[in-house]
C-alpha positions as CSV (number, residue, x, y, z in Angstrom):
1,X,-33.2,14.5,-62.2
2,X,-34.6,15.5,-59.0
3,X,-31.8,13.3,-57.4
4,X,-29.1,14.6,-59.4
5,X,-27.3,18.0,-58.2
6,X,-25.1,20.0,-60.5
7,X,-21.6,22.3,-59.8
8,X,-20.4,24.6,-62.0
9,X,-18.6,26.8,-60.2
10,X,-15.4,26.5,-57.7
11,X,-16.1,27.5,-53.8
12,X,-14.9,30.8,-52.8
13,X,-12.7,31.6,-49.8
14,X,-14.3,31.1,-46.3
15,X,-13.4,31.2,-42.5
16,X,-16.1,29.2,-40.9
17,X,-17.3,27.2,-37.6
18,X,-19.3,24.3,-38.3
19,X,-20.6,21.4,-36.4
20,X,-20.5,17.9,-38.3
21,X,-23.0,15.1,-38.2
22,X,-22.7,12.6,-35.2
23,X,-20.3,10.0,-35.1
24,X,-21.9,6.8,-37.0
25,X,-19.8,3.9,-35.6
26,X,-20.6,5.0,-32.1
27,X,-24.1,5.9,-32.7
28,X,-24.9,2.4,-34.0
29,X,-23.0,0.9,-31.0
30,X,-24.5,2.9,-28.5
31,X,-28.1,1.5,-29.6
32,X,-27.3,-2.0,-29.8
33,X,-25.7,-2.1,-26.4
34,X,-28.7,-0.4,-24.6
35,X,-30.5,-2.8,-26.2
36,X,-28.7,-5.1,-23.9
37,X,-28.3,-3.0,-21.0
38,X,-30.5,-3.2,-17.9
39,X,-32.6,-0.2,-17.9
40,X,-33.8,3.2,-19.5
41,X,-30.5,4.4,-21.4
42,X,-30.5,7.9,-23.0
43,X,-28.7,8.8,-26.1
44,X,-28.4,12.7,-27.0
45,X,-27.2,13.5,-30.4
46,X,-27.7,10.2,-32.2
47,X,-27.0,10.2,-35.8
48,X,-30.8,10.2,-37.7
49,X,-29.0,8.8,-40.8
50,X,-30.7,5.6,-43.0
51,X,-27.9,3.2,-41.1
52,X,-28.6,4.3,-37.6
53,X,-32.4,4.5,-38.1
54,X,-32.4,1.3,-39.4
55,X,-30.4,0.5,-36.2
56,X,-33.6,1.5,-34.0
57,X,-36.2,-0.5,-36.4
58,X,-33.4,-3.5,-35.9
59,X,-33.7,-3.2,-32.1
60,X,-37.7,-2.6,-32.5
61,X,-38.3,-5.4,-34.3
62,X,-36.1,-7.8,-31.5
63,X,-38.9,-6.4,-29.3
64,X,-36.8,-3.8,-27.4
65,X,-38.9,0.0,-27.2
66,X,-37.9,3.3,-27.9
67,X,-39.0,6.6,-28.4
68,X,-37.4,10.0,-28.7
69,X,-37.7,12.8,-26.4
70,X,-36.2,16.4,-27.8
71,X,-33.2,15.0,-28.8
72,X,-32.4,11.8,-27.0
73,X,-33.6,8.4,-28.1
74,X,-34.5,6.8,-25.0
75,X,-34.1,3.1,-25.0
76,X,-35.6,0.4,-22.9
77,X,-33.4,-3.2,-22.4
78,X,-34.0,-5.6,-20.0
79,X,-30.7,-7.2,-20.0
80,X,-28.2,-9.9,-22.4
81,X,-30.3,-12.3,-24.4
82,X,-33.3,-9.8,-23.6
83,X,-34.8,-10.3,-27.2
84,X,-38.4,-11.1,-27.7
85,X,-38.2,-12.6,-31.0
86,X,-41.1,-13.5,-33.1
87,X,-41.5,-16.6,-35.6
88,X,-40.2,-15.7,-39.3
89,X,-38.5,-12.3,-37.8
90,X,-36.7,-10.4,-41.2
91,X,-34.3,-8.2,-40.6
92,X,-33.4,-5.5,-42.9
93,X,-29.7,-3.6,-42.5
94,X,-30.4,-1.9,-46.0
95,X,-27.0,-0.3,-46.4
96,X,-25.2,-1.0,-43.4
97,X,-22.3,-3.2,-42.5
98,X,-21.6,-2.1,-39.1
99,X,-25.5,-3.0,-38.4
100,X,-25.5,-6.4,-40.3
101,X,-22.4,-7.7,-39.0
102,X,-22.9,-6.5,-35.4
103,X,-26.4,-7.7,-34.6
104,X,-25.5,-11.2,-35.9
105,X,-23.4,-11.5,-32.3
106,X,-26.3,-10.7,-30.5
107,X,-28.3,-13.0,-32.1
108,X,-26.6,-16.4,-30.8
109,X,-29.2,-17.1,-28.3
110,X,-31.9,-16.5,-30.9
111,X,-34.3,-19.7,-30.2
112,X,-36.1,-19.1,-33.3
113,X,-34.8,-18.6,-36.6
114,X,-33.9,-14.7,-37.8
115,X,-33.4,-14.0,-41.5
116,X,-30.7,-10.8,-42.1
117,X,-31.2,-9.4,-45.7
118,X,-29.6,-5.8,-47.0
119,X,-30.1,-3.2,-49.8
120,X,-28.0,-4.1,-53.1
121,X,-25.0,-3.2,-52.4
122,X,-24.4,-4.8,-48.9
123,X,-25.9,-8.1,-50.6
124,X,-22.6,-8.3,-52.6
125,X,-20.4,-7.8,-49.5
126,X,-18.4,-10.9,-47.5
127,X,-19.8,-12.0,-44.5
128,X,-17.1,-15.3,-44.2
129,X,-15.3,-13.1,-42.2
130,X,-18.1,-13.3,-39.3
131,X,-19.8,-16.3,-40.3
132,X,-16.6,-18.3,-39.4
133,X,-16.2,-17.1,-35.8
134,X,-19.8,-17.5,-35.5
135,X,-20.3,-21.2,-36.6
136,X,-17.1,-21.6,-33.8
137,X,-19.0,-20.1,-31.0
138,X,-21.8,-22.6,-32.2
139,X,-24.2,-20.9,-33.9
140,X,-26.3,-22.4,-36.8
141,X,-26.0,-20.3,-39.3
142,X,-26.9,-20.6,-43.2
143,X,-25.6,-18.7,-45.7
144,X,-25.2,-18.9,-49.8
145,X,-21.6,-18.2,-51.0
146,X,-21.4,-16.2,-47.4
147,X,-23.6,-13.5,-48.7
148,X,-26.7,-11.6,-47.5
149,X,-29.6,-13.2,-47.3
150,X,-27.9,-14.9,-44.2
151,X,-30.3,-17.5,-41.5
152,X,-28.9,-17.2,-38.0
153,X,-30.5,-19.5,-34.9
154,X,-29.0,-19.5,-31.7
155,X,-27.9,-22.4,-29.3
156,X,-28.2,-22.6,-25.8
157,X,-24.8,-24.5,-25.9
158,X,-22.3,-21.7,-27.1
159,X,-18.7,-22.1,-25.7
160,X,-16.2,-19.3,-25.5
161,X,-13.6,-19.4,-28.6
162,X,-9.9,-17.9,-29.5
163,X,-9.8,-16.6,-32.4
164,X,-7.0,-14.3,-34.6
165,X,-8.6,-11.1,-36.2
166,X,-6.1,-10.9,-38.9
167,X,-7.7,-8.3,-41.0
168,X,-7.9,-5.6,-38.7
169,X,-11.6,-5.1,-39.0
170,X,-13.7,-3.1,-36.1
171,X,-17.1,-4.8,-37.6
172,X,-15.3,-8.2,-37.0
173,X,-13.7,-7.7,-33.5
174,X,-17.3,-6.3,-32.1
175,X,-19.4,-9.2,-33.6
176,X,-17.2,-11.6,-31.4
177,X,-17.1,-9.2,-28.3
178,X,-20.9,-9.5,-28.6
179,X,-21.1,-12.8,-29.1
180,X,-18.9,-13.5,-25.8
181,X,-21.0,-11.0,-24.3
182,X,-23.7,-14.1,-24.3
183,X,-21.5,-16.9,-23.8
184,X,-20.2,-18.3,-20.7
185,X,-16.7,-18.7,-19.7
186,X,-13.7,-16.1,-21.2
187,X,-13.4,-15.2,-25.0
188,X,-10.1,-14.1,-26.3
189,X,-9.6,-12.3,-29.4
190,X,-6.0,-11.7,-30.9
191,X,-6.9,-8.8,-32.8
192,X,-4.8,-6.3,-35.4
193,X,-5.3,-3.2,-34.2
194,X,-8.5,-1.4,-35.7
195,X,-11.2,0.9,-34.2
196,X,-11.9,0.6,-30.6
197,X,-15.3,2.0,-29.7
198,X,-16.9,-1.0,-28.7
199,X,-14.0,-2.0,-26.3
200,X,-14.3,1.6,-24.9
201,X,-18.0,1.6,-24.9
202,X,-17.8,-1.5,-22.6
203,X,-14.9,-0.2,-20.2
204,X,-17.2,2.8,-19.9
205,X,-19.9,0.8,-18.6
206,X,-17.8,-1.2,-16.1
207,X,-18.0,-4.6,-18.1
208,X,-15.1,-6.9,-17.5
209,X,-13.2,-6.5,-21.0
210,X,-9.3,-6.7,-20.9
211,X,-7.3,-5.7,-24.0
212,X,-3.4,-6.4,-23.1
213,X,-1.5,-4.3,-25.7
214,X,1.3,-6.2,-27.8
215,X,3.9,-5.2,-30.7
216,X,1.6,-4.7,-33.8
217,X,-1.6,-6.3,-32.4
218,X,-4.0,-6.9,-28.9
219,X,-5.2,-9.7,-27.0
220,X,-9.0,-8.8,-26.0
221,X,-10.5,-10.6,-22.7
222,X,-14.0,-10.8,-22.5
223,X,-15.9,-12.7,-20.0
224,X,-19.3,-13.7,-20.7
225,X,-22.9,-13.2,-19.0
226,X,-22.3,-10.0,-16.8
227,X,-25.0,-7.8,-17.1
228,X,-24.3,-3.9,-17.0
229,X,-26.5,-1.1,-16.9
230,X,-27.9,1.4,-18.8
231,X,-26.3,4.0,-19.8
232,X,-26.5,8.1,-21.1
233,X,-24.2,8.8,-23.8
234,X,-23.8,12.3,-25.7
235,X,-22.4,11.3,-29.2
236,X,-19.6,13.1,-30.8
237,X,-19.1,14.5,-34.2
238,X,-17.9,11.9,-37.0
239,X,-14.0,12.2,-38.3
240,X,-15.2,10.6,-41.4
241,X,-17.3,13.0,-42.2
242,X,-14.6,15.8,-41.4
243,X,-12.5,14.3,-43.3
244,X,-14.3,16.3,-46.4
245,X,-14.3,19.6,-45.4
246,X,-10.6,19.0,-43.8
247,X,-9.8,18.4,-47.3
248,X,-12.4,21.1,-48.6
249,X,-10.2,23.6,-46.6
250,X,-6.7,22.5,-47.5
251,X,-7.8,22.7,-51.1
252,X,-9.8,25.9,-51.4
253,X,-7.1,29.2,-51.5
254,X,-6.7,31.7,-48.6
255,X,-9.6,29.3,-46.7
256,X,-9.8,28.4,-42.7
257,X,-12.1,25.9,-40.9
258,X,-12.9,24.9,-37.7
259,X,-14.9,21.6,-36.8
260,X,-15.9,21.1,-33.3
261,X,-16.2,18.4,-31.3
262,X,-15.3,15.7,-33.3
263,X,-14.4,12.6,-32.1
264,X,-10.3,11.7,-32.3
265,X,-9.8,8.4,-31.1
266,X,-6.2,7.5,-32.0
267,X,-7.4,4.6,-34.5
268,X,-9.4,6.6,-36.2
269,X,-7.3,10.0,-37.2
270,X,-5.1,8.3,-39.6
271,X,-6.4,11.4,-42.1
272,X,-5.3,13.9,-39.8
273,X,-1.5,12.2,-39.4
274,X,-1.1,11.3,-43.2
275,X,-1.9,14.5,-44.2
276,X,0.4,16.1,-41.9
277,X,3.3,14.1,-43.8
278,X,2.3,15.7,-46.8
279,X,2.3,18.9,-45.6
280,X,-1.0,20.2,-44.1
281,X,-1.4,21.7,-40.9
282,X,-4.2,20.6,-38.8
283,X,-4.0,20.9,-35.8
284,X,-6.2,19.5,-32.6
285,X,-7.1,22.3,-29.9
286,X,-9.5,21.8,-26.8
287,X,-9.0,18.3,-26.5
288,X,-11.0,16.5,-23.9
289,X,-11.8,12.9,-22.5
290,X,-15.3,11.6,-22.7
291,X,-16.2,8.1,-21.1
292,X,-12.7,6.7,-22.7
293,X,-13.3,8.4,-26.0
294,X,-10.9,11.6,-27.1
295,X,-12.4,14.2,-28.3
296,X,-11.3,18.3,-29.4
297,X,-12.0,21.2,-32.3
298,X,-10.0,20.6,-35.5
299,X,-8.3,23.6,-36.8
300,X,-7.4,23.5,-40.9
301,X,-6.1,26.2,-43.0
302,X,-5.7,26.0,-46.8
303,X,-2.4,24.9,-48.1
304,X,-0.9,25.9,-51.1
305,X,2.3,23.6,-51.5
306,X,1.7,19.4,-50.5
307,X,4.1,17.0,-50.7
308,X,3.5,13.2,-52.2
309,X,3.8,10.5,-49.2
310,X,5.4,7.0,-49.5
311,X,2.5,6.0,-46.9
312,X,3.1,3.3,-44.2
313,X,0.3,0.7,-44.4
314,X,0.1,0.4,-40.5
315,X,-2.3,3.8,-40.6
316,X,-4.3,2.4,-43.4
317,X,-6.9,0.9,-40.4
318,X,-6.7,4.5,-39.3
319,X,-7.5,6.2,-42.3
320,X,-9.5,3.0,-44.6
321,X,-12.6,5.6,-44.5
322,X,-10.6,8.4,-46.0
323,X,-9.0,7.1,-48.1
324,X,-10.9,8.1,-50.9
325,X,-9.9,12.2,-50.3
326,X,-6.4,11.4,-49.5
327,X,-6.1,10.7,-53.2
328,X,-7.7,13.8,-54.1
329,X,-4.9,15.3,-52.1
330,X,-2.6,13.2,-53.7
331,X,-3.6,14.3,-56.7
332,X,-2.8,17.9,-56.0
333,X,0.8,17.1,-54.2
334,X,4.2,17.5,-55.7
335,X,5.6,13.9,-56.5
336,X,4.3,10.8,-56.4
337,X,2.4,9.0,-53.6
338,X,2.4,5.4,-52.7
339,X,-0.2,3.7,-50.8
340,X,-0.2,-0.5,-49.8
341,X,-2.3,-3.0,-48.9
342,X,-5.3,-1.3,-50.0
343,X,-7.4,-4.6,-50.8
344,X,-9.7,-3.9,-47.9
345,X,-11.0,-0.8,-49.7
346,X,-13.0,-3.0,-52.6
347,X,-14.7,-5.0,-49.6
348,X,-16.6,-1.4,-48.6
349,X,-20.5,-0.5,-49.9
350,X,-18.7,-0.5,-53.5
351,X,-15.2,-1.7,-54.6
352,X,-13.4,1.6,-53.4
353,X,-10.3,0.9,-54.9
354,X,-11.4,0.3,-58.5
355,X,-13.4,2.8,-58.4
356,X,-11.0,5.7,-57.0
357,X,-8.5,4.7,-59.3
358,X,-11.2,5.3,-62.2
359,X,-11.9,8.5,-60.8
360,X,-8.7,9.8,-60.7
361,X,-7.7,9.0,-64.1
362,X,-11.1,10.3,-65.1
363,X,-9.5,13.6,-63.9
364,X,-6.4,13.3,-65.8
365,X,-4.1,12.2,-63.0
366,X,-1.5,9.0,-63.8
367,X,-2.5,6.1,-61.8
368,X,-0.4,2.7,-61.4
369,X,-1.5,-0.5,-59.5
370,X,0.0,-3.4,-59.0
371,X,-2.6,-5.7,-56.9
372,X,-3.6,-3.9,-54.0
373,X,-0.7,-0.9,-53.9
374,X,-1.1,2.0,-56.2
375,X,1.2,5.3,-56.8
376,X,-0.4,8.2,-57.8
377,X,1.2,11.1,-60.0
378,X,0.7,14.3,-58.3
379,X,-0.2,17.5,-60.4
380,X,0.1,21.0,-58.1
381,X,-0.9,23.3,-60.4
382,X,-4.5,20.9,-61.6
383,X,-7.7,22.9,-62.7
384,X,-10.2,21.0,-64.3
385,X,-12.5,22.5,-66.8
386,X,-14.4,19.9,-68.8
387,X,-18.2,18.4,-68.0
388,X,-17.9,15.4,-65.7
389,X,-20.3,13.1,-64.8
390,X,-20.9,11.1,-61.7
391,X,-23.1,8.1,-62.0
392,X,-23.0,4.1,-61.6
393,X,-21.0,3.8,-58.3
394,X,-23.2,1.8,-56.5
395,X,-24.9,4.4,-54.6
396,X,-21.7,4.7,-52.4
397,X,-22.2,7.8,-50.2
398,X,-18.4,8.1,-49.9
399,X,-18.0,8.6,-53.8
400,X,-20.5,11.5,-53.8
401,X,-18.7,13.0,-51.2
402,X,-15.4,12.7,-53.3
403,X,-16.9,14.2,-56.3
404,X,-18.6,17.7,-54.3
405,X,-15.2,18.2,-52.6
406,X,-13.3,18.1,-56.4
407,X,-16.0,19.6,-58.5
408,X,-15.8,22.8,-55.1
409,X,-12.0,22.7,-54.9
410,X,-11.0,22.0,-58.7
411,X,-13.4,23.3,-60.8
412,X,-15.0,22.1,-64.0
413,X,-18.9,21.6,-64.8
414,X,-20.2,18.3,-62.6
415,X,-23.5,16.4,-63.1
416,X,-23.6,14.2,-59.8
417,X,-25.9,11.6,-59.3
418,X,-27.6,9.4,-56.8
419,X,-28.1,12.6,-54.3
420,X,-30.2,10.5,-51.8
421,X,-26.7,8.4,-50.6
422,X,-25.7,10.8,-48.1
423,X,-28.6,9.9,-46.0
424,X,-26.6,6.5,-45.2
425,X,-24.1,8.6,-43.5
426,X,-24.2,12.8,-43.3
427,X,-27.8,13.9,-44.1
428,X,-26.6,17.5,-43.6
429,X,-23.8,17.8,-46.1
430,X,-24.9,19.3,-48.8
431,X,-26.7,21.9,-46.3
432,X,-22.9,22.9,-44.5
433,X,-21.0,23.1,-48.5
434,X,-24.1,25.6,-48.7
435,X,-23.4,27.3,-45.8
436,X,-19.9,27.8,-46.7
437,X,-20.6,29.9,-50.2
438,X,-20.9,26.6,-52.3
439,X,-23.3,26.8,-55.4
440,X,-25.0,23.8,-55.7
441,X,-28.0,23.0,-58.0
């Protein structure tokens, strides 16, 4: 039981400040490129969640030190293809696909073999979708049914590839831009447009990386072998994990929020804009640039009356994340909202998809799929008041979230299990919903 947590009781208003955890896609990056970089880099505000830490032990293990100092990690590289690999290296990602996917493209000059494993759940994700640019680039590379556990050694031999990024995955695009990183000659990725830290990361520290904007996708330039140097990098607060007490706000009556400094990169804020289609008003104040990356306070204020949204699938990069509490506010809108192409959801930590549209109709809201595109019939004036029970989604940190912010905002008697997966992502969470009034047991 001790990893079970109970709600039985709604949240009350509040007008709070809060500060979210730090941004987890840039806190990962930001370790495995000083990794590479020549010198002492200093990261302040790291995320100290299971992924990122397991991030550090990653790097550790490659043979690159670190230690932290107050709070900055302060991480010694000696360069690209700076590695000191031992024989029968394992690797463990445990939950992370950002981790697994990414340190494979630093691995292609490996000279001895390196064994990547991962925690149940990331054992049943797809790693075809890296595994084929890598074998291109000329990396031996075994793998059964392109699953975790996955052998990687590197060739002294890689050549530079074009490749098409059709899916529109971030994990993908940066696994190549590493893997060019290493290689000599110029790499070109045509890429759909998805999350752009790693491209901004690298502009930021004066690498020569071209992306050349076209209609409805990017050619990415990369040539191979510069070094750069190390770096200092303050990280921002994480829109994903916003995203929950953005919809914690709009949901709870005669409620306001602020969350500051949170990092608002245009590819990532697809929340913010879809939500503002169905009616919300959140609105982005002291906005300021930070080494490429935007960044500002977002303002929320509950909202009584939402609208259903006929959703255009070019924010569902944007938004693929947050998706999860954009049906919750579905749920609660007037009409019915339609959402495409959401087949990218079930290749998450669990199958997203399935398992929101069980949720939802666990809740009593009509739900109809056809393949990957669902509508969702909205119910304004929805208070739930039965016992519920939370348990069997794969440990997915994302559905725990889901099912605080509806037991706080809609009421009923929840039993919630598997407390420990926030630590993959937002440590804190629990600790802010108790800050703002929330009764949690």
């Amino acid at each position: 039981m001790a990893n079970t947590i109970s709600i039985k009781n709604k949240l009350n208003s509040f007008n709070k400040k809060i500060k979210v955890s730090s941004d987890k896609s840039i806190s990962i990056r930001s370790v495995l490129l000083a990794s590479q970089a020549v010198g002492i880099s200093k990261i302040t505000n790291l995320l100290e969640s299971e992924d990122v830490l397991n991030s550090l032990k990653t790097i550790k293990k490659l043979g690159i030190n670190y230690s932290k100092q107050g709070n900055v990690y302060v991480i010694e590289g000696y360069g690209l293809n700076s590695f000191n690999i031992k024989k029968k290296t394992k690797l463990n990602a445990g939950n992370s696909g950002t981790l697994a996917r990414l340190i494979l493209g630093l691995l292609v000059k490996s000279k001895v073999k390196v064994k990547l494993i991962g925690d149940k759940s990331l054992s049943k994700r797809d790693f075809s979708r890296v595994i084929k640019p890598l074998k291109l680039f000329g990396v031996n590379i075994k793998s059964k049914n392109n699953l975790l556990p996955i052998e990687i050694l590197g060739t002294n031999f890689l050549r530079p590839i074009e490749y098409n990024e059709y899916i529109g995955s971030a994990q993908v695009k940066t696994c190549i831009i590493f893997s060019a990183l290493n290689t000599p000659g110029v790499t070109k990725i045509y890429s759909k447009s998805s999350r752009n830290h790693t491209e901004l990361m690298l502009k930021f520290l004066n690498y020569p990386i071209k992306i050349i904007k076209k209609k409805g996708y990017e050619i990415i330039v990369v040539q191979g072998l510069e070094q750069f140097k190390s770096f200092k990098y303050n990280i921002p607060g994480d829109i994903s994990s916003a995203s929950f007490f953005i919809v914690l706000t709009l949901l709870s009556k005669g409620s306001k929020i602020i969350i500051q400094n949170v990092n608002v990169n245009p590819t990532r804020i697809g929340i913010i804009n879809i939500l503002n289609k169905m009616g919300a008003n959140i609105k982005l104040k002291n906005k300021k640039n930070y080494n490429g990356e935007e960044m500002a306070d977002i303002y929320v204020k509950s909202k009584n009356k939402l609208k259903a949204i006929n959703c255009p699938s070019k924010l569902n990069s944007s938004a693929i994340d947050e998706f999860l509490i954009i049906f919750l506010v579905a749920a609660k809108a007037k009409g019915v909202s339609k959402f495409k192409d959401l087949g990218e959801m079930n290749k998450k930590e669990s199958k997203r998809l399935d398992l929101a549209i069980k949720f939802l109709k666990l809740i009593g809201i009509k739900v109809e799929r056809y393949k990957n595109d669902i509508q969702i019939y909205g119910k304004p004036n929805l208070i739930l008041s039965k016992n519920y029970q939370m348990k069997n989604f794969l440990k997915d940190h994302r559905i725990f979230f889901l099912s605080c912010i509806t037991a706080l905002t809609l009421g009923g008697k929840w039993k919630i299990h598997d407390r420990d997966s926030i630590n993959t992502s937002f440590p804190d969470f629990l600790k802010i919903l108790k800050r703002l009034g929330a009764n949690i047991n």
